[in-house]
Structures are given as structure tokens and as C-alpha cells.
C-alpha positions in Angstrom: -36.7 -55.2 43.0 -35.9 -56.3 46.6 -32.9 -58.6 47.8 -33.0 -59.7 51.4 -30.4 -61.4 52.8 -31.2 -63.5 56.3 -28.0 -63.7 58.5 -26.8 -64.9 61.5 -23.9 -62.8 63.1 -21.9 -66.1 64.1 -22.1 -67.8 61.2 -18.9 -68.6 59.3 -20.5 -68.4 56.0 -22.2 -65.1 56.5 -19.3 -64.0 57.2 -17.7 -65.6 53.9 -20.6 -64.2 51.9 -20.1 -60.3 53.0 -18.1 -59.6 50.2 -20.9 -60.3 47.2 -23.7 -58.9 49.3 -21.1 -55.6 49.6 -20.8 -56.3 45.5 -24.4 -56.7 45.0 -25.6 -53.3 47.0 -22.9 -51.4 44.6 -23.8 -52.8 40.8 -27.5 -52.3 42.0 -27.4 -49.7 43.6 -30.4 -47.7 42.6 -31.6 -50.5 40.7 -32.6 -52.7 43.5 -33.6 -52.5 47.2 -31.4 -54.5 49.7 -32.2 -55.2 53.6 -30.3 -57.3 55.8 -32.9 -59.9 58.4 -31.7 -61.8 61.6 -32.3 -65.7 61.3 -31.0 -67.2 64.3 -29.2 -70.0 64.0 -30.8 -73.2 66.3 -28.6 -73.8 69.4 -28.2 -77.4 68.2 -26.7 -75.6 64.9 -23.6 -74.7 66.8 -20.0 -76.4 67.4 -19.8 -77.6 70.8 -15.9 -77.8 71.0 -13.6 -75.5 69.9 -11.7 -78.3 68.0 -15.1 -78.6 66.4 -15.4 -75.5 65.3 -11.8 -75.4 64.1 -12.8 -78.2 61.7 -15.4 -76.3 60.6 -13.6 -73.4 59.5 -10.8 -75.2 57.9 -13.2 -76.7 56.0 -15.0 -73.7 54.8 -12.3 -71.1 55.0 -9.2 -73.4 53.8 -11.2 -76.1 51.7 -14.2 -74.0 49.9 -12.8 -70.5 50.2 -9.2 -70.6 49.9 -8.7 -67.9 52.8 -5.3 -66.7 53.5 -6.6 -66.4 57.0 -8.6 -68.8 59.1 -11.3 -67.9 61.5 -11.0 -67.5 65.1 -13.0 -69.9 67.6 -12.3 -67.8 70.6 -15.5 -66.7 70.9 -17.4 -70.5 71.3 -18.5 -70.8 75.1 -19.5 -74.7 75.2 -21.4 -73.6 78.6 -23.9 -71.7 76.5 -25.1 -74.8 74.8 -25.7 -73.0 71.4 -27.3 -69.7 72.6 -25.7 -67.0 71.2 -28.7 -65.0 70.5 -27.1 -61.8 72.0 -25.0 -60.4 69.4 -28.2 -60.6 66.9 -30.2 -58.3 69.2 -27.4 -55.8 69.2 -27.1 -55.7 65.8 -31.1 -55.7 65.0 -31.3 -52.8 68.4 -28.6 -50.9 66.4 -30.9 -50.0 63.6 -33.3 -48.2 66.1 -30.4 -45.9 66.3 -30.1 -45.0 62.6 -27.4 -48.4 61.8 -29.5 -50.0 59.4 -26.7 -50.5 56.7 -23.9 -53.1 58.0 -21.0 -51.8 60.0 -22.5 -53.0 63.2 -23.4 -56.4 62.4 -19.6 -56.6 60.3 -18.1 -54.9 63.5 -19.6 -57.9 66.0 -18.7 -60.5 63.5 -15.1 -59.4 62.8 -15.0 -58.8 66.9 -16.0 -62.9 67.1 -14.7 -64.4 64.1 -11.6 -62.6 63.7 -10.4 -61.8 67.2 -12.1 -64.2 69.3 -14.0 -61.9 71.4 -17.0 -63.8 73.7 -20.0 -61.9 71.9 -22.1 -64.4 73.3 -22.0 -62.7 76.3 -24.4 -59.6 76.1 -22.4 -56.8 77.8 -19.2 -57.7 75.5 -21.4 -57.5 72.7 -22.9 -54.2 73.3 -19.7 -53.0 74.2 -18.2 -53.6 70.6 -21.4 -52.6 69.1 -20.9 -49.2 70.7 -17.7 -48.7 70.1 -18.0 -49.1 66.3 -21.2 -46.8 66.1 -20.0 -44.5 68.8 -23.5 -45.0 70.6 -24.8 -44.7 74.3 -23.8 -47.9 75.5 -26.8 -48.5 78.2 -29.2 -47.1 75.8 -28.2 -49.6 73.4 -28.3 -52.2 75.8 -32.0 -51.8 76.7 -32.9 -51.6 72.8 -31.3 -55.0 72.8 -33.5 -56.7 76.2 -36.3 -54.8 74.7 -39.6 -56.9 73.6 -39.5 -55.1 70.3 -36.2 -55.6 69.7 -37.0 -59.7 70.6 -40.2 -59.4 68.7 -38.5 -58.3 65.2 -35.7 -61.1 65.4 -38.4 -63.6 66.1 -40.4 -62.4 63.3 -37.8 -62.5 60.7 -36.3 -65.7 62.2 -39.8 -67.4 61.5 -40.2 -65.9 58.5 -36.4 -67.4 57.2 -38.3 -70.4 58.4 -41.2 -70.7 56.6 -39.0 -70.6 53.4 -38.9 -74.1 54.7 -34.7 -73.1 53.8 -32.2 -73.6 57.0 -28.8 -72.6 55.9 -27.0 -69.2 56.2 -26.7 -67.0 54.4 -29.9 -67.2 52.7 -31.0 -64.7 49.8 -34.4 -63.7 49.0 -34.8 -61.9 45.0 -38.2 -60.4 44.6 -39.1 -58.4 41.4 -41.8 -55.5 40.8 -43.8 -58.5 38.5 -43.8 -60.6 41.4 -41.2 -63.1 40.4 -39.2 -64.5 43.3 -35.9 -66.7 44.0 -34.7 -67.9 46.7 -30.8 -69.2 47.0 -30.1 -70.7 50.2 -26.3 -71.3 51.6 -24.2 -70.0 48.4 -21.7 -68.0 48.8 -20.4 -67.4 45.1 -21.8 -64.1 43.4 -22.5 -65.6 39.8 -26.0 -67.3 40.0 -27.1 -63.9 42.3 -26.0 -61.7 39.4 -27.9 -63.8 36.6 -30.9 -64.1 38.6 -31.2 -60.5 39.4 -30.4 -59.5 35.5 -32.8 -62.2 34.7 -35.4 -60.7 36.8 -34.4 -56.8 36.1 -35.0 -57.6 32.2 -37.9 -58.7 32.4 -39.6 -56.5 34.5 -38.2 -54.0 31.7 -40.0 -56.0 29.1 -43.2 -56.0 31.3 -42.7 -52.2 31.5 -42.1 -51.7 27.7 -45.2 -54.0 26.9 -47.6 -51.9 28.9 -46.0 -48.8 27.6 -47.1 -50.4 24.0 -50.1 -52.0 24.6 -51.7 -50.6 27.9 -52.7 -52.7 30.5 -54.7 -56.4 30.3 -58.6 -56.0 29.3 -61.2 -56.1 31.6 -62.7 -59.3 29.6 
């Protein structure tokens, strides 16, 4: 089966939600597929203050996820009015140079969300992303102004979007029988484990009754 998991690299509940996708790659691992897709968050979708922001993440790190550390709102640049598209590119340009798993996207997060770094800012974000993969730095920069690189966030952004779905992170189970769930803006890993067992056993049962019986008749 296939899990894809639609992030944003600013969001303060992807960043919440890393440890169960981390948790879901190892109890399936070699039982399911797993790919991570950029859905850019809407500029509109952003804190405009800092103090905003802060409220934010008291809420979702102190309130909802009991955090023994709260998130860092360094990295909000009210002049950018919500475009922080950057940091995505770099992450998505990163997989062109063999980075498909997650350190770079976790490495540009933790530089924002953690230490406040201004990853909004294109140049500071290939510079951490270059750093952590130990990558040409220019190279990695035109990957990230390239049209492809543009093209494939677009794609997967409008395809996060036609799951008519708008939160992050967003999870997309599909099974080898053609069963699919969608779980939009939970971060808890207990209804993604059910699910996927859910869907695992009965593609098993789908297996064992064609092993039995063959496949469906013509007529």
C-alpha cells in the first residue's frame, strides 16, 4: 500500500506530526510505500505578527501537545505577506540530488521552528539545506528557481487541493484493492495505525480468496 503525507515546511503541525510519520515508515517498513509531497500553505494561511504566531504555538505546542519546548517565531517576516514558498523548493530541489527521504525538509524546519532562522528568505534557506546534505550550494539553488522544481510543487499543491482537504499535515492511505483514506490535520498515530491494519488485512484476505478461488468470471 502507499501513504503520502502532504507537508508544508512551516507548518507548526507538520512539524508536531514528524514523529508518527517517523513511526509509521518503521512498523511498515517493507509493508507499505511512504512519500512525502509539498502543499503550500496559502499566504493568507500565515501569522502576520509574531505575537500571533506565538499564540499559535502555545496553543498547539503547550495546549494540544504538551511540549516541553515551544516553537520559535523568529523566522515570520510580516513584509512577506505570507510567502514563504522558498524553503519548499529547497526541500522538493533536494530530492533531485538523491534527498528523497526527510533530513532536508526536518533540517529547514528545525532551522525555522526551532532556532528562528529567516528561511523565507531563499539564500538562508539553501544555505541550511546545504549544509545538512553537504551539497553544492549554487547547484542547489538553481534546482530550487528551476521551472521543474516550480512545476512539481504546483502539481502536488493542486493535487492536496483537489482532496477538497486544507489542513497540514494531511495523509493519504491507498491499498493494492484500491481502498483509500484520507485523514486531514491529525497528528495522533492511533487512527493511522488502525486504518493501515485495516486496509493491510484485507488486502491479505483479497489475496488469500484469489489464491482459493481464482479470479472473478468472465460472465
Amino acid at each position: 500500500m502507499k501513504v503520502i503525507y502532504y507537508v508544508e515546511v512551516l507548518s507548526s503541525w507538520c512539524h508536531w506530526v514528524e514523529p508518527v510519520w517517523s513511526g509509521l515508515k518503521q512498523r511498515y517498513a517493507g509493508r507499505a510505500d511512504f512519500e512525502w509531497r509539498i502543499a503550500l500553505m496559502r499566504p493568507e494561511d500565515f501569522p502576520v505578527s509574531q505575537s500571533q504566531c506565538d499564540w499559535f504555538y502555545r496553543r498547539s505546542g503547550g495546549t494540544v501537545m504538551h511540549s516541553a519546548y515551544m516553537l520559535n517565531s523568529g523566522w515570520l517576516e510580516a513584509e512577506r505577506k505570507g510567502h514563504y514558498e522558498a524553503p519548499n523548493l529547497v526541500a522538493e530541489a533536494a530530492k533531485d540530488f538523491g534527498f528523497t527521504g526527510d533530513e532536508i525538509r526536518l533540517a529547514l524546519a528545525h532551522a525555522a521552528l526551532r532556532e528562528g532562522q529567516k528561511i523565507g528568505d531563499l539564500a538562508t534557506a539553501v544555505k541550511v539545506a546545504a549544509k545538512a546534505g553537504k551539497m553544492d550550494a549554487k547547484k542547489l539553488r538553481v534546482a530550487a528557481e528551476s521551472n521543474l522544481v516550480k512545476d512539481r510543487v504546483a502539481t502536488s499543491t493542486a493535487d492536496f487541493l483537489a482532496l477538497q482537504i486544507n489542513q497540514r499535515p494531511s495523509f493519504v492511505l491507498t491499498d493494492a484493492i484500491g481502498d483509500k483514506a484520507v485523514f486531514s490535520g491529525l497528528v495522533r498515530i492511533e487512527p493511522l495505525v488502525a486504518t493501515i491494519e485495516a486496509m493491510l488485512a484485507d488486502t491479505a484476505a483479497y489475496t488469500a480468496h484469489q489464491a482459493h478461488h481464482g479470479t472473478a468470471p468472465k460472465n
